[in-house]
FITI-316260 format. One record per atom (N, C-alpha, C): x, y, z. Coordinates in steps of 0.05 Angstrom, whole numbers, padded with zeros to 5 digits, always signed. Each point is the difference from the previous one (the first is absolute). Layout:
! FITI-316260
XYZ ...
END
This chain:
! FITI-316260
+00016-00024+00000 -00016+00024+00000 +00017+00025+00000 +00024-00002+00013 +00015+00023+00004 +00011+00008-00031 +00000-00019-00021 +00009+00010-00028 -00026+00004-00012 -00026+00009+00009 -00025+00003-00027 -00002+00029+00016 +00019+00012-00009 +00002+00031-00004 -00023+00021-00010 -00009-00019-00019 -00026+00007-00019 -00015+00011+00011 -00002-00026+00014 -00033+00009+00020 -00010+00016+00004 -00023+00010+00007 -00007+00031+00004 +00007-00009+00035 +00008+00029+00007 +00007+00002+00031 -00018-00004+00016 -00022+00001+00002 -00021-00008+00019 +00001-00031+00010 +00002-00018-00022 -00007-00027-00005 +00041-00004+00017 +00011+00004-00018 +00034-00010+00009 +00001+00010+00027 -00008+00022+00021 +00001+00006+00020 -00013-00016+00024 -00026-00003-00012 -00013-00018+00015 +00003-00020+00011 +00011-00019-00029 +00011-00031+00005 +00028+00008+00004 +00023+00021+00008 +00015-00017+00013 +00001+00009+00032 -00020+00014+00008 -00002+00007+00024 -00022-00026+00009 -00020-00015-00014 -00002-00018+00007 +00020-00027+00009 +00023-00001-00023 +00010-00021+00004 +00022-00002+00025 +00001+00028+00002 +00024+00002+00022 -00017-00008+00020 -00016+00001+00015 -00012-00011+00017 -00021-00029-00009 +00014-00015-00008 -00009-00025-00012 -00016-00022+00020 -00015-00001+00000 -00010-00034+00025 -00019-00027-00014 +00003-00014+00012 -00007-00024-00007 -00037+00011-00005 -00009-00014-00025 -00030+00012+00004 -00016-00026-00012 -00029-00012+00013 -00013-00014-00003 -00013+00000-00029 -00007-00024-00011 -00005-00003-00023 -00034-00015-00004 -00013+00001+00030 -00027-00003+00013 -00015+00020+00009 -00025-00003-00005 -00007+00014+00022 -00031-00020+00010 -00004+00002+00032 -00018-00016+00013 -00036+00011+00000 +00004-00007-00019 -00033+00003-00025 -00011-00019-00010 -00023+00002-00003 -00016-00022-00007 +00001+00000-00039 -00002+00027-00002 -00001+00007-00034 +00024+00003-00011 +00002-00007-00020 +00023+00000-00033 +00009-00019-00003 +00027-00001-00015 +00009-00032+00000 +00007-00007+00008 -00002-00031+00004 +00007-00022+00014 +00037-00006+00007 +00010-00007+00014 +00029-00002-00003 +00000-00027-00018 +00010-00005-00019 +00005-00026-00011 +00024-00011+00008 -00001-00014+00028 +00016-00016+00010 -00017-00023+00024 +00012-00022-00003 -00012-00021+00019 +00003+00012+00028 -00033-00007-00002 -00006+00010+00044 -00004+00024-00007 -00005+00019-00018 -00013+00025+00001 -00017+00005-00023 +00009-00012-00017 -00026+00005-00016 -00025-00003+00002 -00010-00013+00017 -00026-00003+00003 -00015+00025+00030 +00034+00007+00025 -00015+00014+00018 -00027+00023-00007 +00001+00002+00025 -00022+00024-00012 +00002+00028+00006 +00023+00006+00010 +00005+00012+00023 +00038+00022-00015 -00001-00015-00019 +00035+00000-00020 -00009+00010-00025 +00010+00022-00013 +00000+00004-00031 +00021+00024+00006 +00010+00002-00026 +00023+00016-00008 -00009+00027-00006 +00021+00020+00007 +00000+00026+00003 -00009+00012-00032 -00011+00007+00006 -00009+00016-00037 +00018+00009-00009 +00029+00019+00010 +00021+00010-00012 +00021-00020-00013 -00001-00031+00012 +00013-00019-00007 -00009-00011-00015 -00030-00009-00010 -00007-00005-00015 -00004+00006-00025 -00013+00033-00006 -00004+00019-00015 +00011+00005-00019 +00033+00002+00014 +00017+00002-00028 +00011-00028-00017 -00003-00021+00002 +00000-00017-00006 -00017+00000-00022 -00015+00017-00009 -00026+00003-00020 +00016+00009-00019 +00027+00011+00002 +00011+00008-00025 +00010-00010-00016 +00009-00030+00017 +00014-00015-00017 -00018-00020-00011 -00022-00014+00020 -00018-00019-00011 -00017+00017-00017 -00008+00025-00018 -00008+00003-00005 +00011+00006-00034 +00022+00000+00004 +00018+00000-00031 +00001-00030-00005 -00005-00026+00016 +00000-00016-00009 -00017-00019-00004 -00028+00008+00006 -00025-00002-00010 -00007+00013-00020 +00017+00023-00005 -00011+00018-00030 +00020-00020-00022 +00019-00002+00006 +00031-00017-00023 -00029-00024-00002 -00014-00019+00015 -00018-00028-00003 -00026+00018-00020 -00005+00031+00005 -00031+00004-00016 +00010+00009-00024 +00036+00001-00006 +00005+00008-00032 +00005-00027-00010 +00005-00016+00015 +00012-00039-00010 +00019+00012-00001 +00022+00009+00013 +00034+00003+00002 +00000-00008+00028 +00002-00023+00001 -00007-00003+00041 +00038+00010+00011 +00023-00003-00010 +00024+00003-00003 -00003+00039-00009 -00009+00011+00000 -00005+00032-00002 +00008+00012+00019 -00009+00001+00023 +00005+00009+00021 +00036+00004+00011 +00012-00020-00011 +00021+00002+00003 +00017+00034-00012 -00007+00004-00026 +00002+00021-00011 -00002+00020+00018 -00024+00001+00018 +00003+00031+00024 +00017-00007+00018 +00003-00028+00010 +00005-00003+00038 +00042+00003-00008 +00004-00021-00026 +00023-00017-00001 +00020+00014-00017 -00009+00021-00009 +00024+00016-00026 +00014+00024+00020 +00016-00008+00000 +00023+00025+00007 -00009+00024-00008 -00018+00011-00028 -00002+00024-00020 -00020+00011+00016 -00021-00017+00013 -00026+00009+00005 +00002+00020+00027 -00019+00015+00001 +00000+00025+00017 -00029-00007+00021 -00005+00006+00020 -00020-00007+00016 -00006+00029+00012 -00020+00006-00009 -00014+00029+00017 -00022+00000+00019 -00009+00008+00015 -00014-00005+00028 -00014+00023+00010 -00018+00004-00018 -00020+00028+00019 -00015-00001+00026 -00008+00014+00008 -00005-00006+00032 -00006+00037+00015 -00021-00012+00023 +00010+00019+00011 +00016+00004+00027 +00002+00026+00026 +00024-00012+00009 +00003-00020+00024 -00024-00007+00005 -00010-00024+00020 +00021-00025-00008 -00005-00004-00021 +00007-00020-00014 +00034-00008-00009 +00010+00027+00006 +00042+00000-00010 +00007-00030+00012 -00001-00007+00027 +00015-00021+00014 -00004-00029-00019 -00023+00001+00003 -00004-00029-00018 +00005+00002-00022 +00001+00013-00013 +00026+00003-00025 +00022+00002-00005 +00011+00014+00025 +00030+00004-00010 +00013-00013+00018 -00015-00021+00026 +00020-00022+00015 -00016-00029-00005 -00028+00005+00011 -00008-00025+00009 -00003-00011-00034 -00002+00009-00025 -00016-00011-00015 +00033-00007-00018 +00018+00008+00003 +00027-00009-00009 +00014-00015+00007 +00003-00005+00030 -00001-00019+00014 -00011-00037-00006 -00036+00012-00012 -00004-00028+00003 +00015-00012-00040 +00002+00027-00013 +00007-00001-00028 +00040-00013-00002 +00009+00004+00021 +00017-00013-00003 +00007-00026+00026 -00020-00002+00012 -00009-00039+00010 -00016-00011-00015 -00012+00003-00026 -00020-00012-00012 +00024-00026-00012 -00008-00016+00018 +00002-00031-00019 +00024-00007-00014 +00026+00003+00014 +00016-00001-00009 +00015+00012-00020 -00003+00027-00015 +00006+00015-00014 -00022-00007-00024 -00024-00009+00005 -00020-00010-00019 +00001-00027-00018 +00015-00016+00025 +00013-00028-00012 -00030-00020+00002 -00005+00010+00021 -00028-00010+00013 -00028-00006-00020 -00001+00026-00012 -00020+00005-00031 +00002-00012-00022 +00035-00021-00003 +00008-00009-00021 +00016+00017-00016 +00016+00020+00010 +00016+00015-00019 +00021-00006+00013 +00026+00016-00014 +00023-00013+00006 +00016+00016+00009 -00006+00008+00025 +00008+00011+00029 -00002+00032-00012 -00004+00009-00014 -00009+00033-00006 -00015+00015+00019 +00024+00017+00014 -00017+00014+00024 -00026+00023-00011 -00014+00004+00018 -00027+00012-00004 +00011+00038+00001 -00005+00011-00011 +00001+00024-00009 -00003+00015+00014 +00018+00032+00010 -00017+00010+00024 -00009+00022+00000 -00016+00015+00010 -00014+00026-00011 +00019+00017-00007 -00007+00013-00029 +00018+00013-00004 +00000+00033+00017 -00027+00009-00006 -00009+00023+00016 -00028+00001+00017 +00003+00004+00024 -00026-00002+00015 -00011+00031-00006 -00015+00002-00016 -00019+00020+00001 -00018+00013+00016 +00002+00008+00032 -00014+00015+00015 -00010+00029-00005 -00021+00002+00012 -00008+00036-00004 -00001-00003+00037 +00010+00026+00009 -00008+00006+00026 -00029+00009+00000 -00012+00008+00019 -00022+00007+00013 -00016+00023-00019 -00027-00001-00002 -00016+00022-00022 -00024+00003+00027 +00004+00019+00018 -00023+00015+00006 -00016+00007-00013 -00023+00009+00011 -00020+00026-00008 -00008+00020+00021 +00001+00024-00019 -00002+00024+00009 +00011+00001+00030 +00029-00012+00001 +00010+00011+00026 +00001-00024+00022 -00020-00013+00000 +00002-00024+00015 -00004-00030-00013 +00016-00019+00027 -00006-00032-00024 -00024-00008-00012 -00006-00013-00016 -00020-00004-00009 -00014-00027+00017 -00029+00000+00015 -00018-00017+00010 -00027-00018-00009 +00004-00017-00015 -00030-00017+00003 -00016+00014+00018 +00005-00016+00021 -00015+00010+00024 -00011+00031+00006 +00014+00009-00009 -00010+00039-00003 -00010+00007-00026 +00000-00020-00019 -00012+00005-00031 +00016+00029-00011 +00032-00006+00010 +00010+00024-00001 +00025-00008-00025 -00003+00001-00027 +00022-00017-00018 -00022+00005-00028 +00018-00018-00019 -00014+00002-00022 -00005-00034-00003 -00026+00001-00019 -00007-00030+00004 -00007-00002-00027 +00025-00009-00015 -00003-00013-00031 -00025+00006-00022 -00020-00022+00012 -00018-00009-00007 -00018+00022-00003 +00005+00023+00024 -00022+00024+00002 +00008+00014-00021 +00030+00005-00003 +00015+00019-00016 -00009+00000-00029 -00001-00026-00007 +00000-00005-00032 -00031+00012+00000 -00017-00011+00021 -00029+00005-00023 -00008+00032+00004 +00025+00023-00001 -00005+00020-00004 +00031+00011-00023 +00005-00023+00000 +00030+00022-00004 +00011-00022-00016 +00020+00007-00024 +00019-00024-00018 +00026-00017+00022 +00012-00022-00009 +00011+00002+00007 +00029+00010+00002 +00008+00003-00028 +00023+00014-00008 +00010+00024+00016 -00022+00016+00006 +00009+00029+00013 +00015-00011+00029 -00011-00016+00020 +00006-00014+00017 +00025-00003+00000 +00008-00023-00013 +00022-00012-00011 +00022+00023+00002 -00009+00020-00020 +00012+00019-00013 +00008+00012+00029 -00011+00009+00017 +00002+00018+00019 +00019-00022+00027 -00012-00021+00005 +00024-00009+00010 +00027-00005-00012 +00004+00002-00017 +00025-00011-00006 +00015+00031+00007 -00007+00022-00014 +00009+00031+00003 +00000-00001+00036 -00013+00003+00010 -00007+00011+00038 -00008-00024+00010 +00010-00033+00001 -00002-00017+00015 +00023-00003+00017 +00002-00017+00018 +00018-00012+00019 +00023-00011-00014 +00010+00006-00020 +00032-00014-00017 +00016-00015+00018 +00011+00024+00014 +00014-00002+00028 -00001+00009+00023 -00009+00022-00002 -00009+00006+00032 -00035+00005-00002 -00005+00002+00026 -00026-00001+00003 -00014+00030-00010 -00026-00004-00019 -00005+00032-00005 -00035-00006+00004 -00015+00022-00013 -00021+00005+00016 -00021+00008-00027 -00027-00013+00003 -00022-00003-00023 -00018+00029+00002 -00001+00013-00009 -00021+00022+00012 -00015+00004-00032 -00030-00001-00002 -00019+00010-00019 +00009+00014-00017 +00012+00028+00014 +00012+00021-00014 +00023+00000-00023 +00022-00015+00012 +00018-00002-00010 -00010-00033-00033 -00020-00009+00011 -00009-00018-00021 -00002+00018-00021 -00024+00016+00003 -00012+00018-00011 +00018+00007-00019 +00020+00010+00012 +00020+00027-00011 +00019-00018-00017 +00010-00020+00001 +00016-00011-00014 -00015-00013-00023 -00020-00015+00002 -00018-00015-00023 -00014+00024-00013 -00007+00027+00008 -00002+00031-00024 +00028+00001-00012 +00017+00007+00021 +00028+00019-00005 +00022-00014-00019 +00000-00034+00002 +00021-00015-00008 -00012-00023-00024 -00023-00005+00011 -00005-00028-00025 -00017+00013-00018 -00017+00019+00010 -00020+00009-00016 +00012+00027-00015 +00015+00017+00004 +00007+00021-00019 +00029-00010-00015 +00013-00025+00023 +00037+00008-00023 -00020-00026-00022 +00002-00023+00014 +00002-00029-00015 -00028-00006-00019 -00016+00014+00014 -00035-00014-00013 -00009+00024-00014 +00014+00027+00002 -00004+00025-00025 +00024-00009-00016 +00019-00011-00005 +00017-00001-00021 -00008-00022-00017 -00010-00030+00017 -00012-00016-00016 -00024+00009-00020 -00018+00011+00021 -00030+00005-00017 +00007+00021-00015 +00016+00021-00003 +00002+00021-00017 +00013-00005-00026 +00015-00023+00000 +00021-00010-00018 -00020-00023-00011 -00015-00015+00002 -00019-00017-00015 -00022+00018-00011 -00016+00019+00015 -00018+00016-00005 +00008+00012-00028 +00014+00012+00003 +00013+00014-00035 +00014-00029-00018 +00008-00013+00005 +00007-00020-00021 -00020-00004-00013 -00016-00010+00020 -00031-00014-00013 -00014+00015-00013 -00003+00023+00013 -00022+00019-00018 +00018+00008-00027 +00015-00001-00007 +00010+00011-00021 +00016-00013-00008 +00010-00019+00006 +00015-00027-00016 -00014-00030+00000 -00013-00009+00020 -00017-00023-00003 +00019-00018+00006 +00030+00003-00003 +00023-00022+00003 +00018+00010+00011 +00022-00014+00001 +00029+00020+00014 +00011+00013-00036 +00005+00020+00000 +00006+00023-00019 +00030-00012-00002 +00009-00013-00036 +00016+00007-00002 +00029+00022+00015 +00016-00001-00002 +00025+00013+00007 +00015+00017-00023 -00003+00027+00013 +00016+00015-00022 +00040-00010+00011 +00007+00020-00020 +00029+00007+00016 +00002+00014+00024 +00008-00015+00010 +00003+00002+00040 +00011+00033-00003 -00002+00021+00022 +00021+00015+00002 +00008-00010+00026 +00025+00028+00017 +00010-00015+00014 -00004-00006+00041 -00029+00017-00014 -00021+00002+00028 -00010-00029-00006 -00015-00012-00011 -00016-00020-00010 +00028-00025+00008 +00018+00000-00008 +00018-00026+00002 +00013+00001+00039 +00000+00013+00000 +00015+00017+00035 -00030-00013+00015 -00026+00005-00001 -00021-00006+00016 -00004-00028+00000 +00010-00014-00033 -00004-00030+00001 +00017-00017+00019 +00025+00016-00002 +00021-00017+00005 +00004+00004+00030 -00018+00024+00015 +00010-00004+00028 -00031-00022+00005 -00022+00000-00004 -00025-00023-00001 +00023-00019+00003 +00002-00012-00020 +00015-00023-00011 +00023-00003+00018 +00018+00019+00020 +00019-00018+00008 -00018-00002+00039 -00026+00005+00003 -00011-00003+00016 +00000-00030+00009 +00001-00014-00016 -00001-00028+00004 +00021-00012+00017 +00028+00014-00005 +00011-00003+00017 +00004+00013+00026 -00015+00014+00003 +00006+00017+00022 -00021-00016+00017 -00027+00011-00006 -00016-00017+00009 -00001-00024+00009 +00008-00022-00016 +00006-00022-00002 +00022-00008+00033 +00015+00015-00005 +00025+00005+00021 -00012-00009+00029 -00016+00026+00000 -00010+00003+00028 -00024-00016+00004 -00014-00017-00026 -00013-00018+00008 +00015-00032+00013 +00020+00007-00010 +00011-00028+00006 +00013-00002+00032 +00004+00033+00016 +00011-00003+00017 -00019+00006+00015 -00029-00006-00006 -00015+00011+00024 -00008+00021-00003 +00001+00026-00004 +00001+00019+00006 -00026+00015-00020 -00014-00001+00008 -00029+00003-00006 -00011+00026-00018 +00006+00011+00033 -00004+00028-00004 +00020+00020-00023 +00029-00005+00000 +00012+00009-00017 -00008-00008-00032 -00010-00022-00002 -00009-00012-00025 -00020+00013-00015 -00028+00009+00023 -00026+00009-00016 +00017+00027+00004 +00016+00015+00008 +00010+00025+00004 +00006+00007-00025 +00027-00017-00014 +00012+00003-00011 -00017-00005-00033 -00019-00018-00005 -00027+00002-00016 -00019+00021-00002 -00004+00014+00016 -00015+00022+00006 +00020+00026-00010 +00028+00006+00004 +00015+00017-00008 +00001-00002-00031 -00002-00024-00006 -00004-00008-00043 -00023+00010-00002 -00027+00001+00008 -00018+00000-00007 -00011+00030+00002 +00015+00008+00016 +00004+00047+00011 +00011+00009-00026 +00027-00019-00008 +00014+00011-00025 -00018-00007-00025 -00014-00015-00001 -00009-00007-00028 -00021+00022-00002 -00015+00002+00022 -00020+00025+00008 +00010+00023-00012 +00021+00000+00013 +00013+00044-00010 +00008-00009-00032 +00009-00024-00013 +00008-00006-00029 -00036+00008-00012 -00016-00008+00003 -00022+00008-00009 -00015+00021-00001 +00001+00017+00029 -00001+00028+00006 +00013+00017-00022 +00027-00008-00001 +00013+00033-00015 -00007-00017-00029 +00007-00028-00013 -00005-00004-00026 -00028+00009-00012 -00025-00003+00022 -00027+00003-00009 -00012-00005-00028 -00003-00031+00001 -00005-00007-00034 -00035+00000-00003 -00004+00002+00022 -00032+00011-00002 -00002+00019-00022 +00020+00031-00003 -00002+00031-00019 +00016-00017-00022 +00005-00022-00007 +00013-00005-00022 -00026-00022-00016 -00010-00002+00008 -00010-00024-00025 -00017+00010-00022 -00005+00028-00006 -00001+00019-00021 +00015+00006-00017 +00026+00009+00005 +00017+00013-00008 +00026-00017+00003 +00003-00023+00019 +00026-00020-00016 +00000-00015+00019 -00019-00022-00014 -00016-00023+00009 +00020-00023+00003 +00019+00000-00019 +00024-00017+00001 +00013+00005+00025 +00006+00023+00006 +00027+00003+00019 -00032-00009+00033 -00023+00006-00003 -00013-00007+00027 +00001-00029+00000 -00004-00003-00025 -00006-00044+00004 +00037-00003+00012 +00020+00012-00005 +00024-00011+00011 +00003+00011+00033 -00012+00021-00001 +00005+00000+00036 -00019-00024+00014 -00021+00000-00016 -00023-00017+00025 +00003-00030-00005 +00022-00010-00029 +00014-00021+00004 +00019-00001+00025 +00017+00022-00004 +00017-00005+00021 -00011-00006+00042 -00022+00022-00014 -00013-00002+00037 -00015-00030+00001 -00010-00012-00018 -00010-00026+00000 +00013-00016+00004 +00028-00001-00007 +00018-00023+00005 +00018+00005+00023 -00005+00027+00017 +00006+00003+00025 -00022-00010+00018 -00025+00006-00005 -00021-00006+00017 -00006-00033-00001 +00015-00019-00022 -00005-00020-00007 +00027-00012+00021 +00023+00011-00002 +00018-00005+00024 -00009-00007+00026 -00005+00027+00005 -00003+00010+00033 -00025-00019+00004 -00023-00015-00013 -00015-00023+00002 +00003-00019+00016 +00030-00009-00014 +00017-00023+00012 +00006+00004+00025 +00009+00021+00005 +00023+00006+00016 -00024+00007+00031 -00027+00008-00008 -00020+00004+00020 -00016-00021-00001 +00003-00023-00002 -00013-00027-00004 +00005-00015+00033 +00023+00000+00007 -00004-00015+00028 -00010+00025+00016 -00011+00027-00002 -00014+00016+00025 -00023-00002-00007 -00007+00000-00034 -00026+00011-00005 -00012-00016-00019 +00004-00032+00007 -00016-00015-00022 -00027-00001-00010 -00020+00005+00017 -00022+00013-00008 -00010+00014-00025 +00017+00025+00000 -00008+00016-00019 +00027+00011-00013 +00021-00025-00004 +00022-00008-00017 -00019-00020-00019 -00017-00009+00013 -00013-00019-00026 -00020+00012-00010 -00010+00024+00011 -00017+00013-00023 +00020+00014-00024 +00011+00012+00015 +00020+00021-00021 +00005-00019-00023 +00020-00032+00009 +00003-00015-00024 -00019-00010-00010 -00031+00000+00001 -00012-00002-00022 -00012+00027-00014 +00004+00024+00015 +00004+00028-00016 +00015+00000-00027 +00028-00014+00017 +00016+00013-00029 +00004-00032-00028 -00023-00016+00008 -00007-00012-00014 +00006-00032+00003 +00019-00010+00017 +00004-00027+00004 -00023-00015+00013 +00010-00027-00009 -00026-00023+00009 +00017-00014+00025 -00011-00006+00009 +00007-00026+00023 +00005+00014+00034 +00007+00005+00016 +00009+00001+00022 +00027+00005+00005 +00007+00025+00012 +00025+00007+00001 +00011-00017+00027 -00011+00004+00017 +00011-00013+00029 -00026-00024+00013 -00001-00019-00003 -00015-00018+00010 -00005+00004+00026 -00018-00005+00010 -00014+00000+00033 +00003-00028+00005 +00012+00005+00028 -00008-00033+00011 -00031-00008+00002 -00004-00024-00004 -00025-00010-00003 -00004-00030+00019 -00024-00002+00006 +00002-00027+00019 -00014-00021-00016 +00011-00025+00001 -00005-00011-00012 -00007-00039+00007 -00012-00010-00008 -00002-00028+00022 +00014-00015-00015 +00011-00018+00025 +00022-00019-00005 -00013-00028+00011 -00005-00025-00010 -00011-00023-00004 +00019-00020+00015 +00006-00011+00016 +00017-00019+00012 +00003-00028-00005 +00022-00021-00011 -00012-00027+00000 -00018-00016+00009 -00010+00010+00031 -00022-00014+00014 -00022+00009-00013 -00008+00020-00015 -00026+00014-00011 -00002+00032+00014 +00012+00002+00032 -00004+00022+00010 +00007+00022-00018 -00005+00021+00007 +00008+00022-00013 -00002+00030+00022 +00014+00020-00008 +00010+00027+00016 +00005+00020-00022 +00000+00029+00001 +00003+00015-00020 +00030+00010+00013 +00011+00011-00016 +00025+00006-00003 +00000+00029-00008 +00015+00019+00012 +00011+00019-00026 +00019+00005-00010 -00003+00002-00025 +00025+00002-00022 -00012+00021-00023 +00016-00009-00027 -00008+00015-00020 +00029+00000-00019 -00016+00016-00025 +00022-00015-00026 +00022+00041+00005 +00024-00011+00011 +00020+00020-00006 +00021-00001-00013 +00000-00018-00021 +00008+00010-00024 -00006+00008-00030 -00017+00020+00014 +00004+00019-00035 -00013+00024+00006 +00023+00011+00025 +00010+00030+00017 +00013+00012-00039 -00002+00028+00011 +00019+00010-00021 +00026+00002+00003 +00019-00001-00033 +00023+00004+00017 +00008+00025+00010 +00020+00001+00019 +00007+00022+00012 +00021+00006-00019 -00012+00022-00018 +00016+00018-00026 -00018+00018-00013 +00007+00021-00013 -00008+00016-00018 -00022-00019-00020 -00035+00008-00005 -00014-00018-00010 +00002+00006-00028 +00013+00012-00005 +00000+00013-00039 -00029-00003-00018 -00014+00015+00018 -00031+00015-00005 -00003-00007-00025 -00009-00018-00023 -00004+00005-00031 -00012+00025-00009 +00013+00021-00015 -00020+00022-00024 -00021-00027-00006 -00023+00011-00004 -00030-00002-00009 -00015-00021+00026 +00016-00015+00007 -00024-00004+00022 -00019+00002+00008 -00029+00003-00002 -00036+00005+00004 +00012+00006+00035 -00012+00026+00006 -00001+00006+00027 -00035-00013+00009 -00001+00001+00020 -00020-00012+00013 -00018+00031+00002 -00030+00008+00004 -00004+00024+00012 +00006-00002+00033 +00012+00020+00005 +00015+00014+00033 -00010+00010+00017 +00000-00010+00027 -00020+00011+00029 +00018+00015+00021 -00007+00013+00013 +00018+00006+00019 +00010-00031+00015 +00018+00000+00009 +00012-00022+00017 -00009+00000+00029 +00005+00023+00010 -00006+00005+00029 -00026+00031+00007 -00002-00006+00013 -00029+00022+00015 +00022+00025+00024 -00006+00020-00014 -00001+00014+00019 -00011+00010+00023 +00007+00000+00025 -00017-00001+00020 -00003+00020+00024 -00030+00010+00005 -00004+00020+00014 -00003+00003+00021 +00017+00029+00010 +00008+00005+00025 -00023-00017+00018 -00021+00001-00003 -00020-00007+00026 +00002-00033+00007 +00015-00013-00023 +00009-00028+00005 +00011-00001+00032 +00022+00018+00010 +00012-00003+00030 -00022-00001+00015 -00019+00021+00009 -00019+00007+00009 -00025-00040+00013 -00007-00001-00029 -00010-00022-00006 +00012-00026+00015 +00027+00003+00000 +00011-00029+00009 +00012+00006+00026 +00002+00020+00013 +00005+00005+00024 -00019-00009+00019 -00039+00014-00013 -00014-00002+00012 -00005-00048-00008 +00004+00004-00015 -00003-00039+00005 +00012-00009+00013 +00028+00008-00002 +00018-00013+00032 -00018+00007+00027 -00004+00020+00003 -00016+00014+00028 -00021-00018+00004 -00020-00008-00020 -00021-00016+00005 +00005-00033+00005 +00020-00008-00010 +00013-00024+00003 +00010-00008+00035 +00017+00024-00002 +00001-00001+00025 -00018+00000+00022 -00018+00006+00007 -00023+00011+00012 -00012-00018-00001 +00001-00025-00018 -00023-00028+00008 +00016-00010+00022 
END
């Protein structure tokens, strides 16, 4: 642990101030409910079943190797647990750091003889590469309570509100690493101020004029050297982005997406091919090519915050199929006849992570706004629901 430098500091601080004070810890607890110990003389008590944190994670591995048996690659699994190449990531929140970054590595390197046990040939089991913790997300100032109906509750959220903006707004002002704080207001102000004027006015303003006046993506004149400079900083987003996706780092990622999507904004502002498609209709079909194959970028690149309405946009600008698959649950049939649903889902045929090289003529889809702007009296409204929540 002392060399995964990586880590975000919350998570690496935690576990090794746990481990310094290390003690022997039970792998029972004296309950009537969960599972059974599967060992002679206890399996059957009634009184014996195993700690949910010991058990629980164990779902990670039996669960890649029940999916390797529902593709018929029963030998698959090996591919995640047994390759040196493979990377293991671990979201969570921060209740949860210990059993990831001791107890659940721990049992990953006593499993069965280096996996001799499973029938492989002694290939040790793989170990997290990054534990992904967020510290603590208050609201409005204090922890958040069931019991006080004092928090946000998913389920209430959506049937007023998308989910994307959510998403969107934690990742910007969530718990990354230290603990921060949910307030109406600041929802408010970021889902007007950030998704709705830089990212969801550049999209819808940039399809809105294609379509009405090209019907397709507009040929490409000769680039000048504004037009090639706006592509090429889009385009080397991938790696930047990309970067800070791979290290975690969330917030820098939709940051650094949102700064492409400000610049493509002011590229359209001062070009304004709206006053051109009268008077030199060629040179507007080449700017709003160019903003299309930026907005067709930054797609990609806002696909793991904003899959939602990343899959409207890609059937805006005209593609068929599903950009980012949703997990889906699905039933799984057992030799005995029993059966259990599972979730999974088909993830491969993600886009690739590169520049999508937009085709000239393409059929654009007709274009909606992406996101809702939302009014001030929204705080007001959800303050007073917490208040009544609380109060039963």
């Amino acid at each position: 642990m002392t060399r995964q430098t990586h880590w975000r500091p919350n998570v690496r601080n935690f576990s090794l101030n746990f481990i310094a004070d290390l003690k022997p810890r039970p792998i029972t607890r004296d309950i009537d409910w969960g599972v059974p110990v599967p060992l002679p003389g206890w399996i059957d008590r009634p009184d014996k079943r195993l700690y949910v944190w010991f058990d629980a994670v164990i779902g990670y591995f039996s669960a890649s190797v029940e999916w390797a048996t529902m593709v018929g690659q029963p030998e698959a699994w090996r591919d995640w647990w047994q390759d040196p190449a493979s990377r293991h990531f671990y979201f969570m929140g921060a209740d949860n750091i210990v059993f990831h970054t001791t107890i659940w590595p721990s049992m990953l390197l006593g499993y069965g003889n280096s996996g001799a046990v499973a029938g492989g040939r002694g290939e040790p089991l793989q170990l997290p590469s990054n534990v992904v913790s967020t510290a603590i997300l208050t609201m409005s100032g204090s922890r958040q309570s069931t019991s006080r109906g004092h928090g946000i509750y998913v389920n209430d959220f959506l049937s007023r509100y998308d989910p994307d903006p959510l998403r969107f707004y934690l990742v910007l002002n969530g718990p990354e690493t230290a603990d921060a704080d949910f307030t109406w207001e600041d929802f408010v102000r970021r889902n007007n101020d950030d998704l709705v004027a830089t990212w969801g006015n550049l999209a819808n303003r940039t399809l809105v004029n294609a379509y009405r006046r090209f019907g397709a993506v507009p040929p490409p004149g000769t680039p000048t050297a504004q037009d090639r400079a706006v592509l090429t900083a889009v385009e080397g987003g991938f790696a930047t982005v990309g970067e800070h996706l791979e290290g975690a780092r969330f917030r820098a990622a939709l940051t650094e997406a949102l700064r492409l999507a400000a610049l493509v904004n002011g590229y359209l502002t001062t070009s304004e091919p709206w006053k051109l498609h009268e008077t030199a209709r060629d040179r507007a079909g080449t700017i709003l090519n160019v903003a299309l194959r930026c907005v067709d970028d930054l797609k990609v690149m806002l696909t793991p915050f904003l899959p939602f309405s990343s899959q409207k946009l890609h059937e805006y600008l005209g593609y068929d199929g599903v950009i980012a698959p949703q997990p889906e649950f699905r039933t799984r049939r057992e030799p005995d006849g029993s059966t259990h649903d599972v979730l999974t889902g088909d993830y491969g045929v993600a886009p690739a992570w590169a520049p999508t090289a937009l085709p000239a003529g393409r059929k654009l889809r007709e274009p909606h706004p992406l996101f809702k702007k939302l009014d001030p009296s929204v705080v007001d409204q959800e303050v007073e629901r917490m208040e009544e929540r609380g109060a039963k």
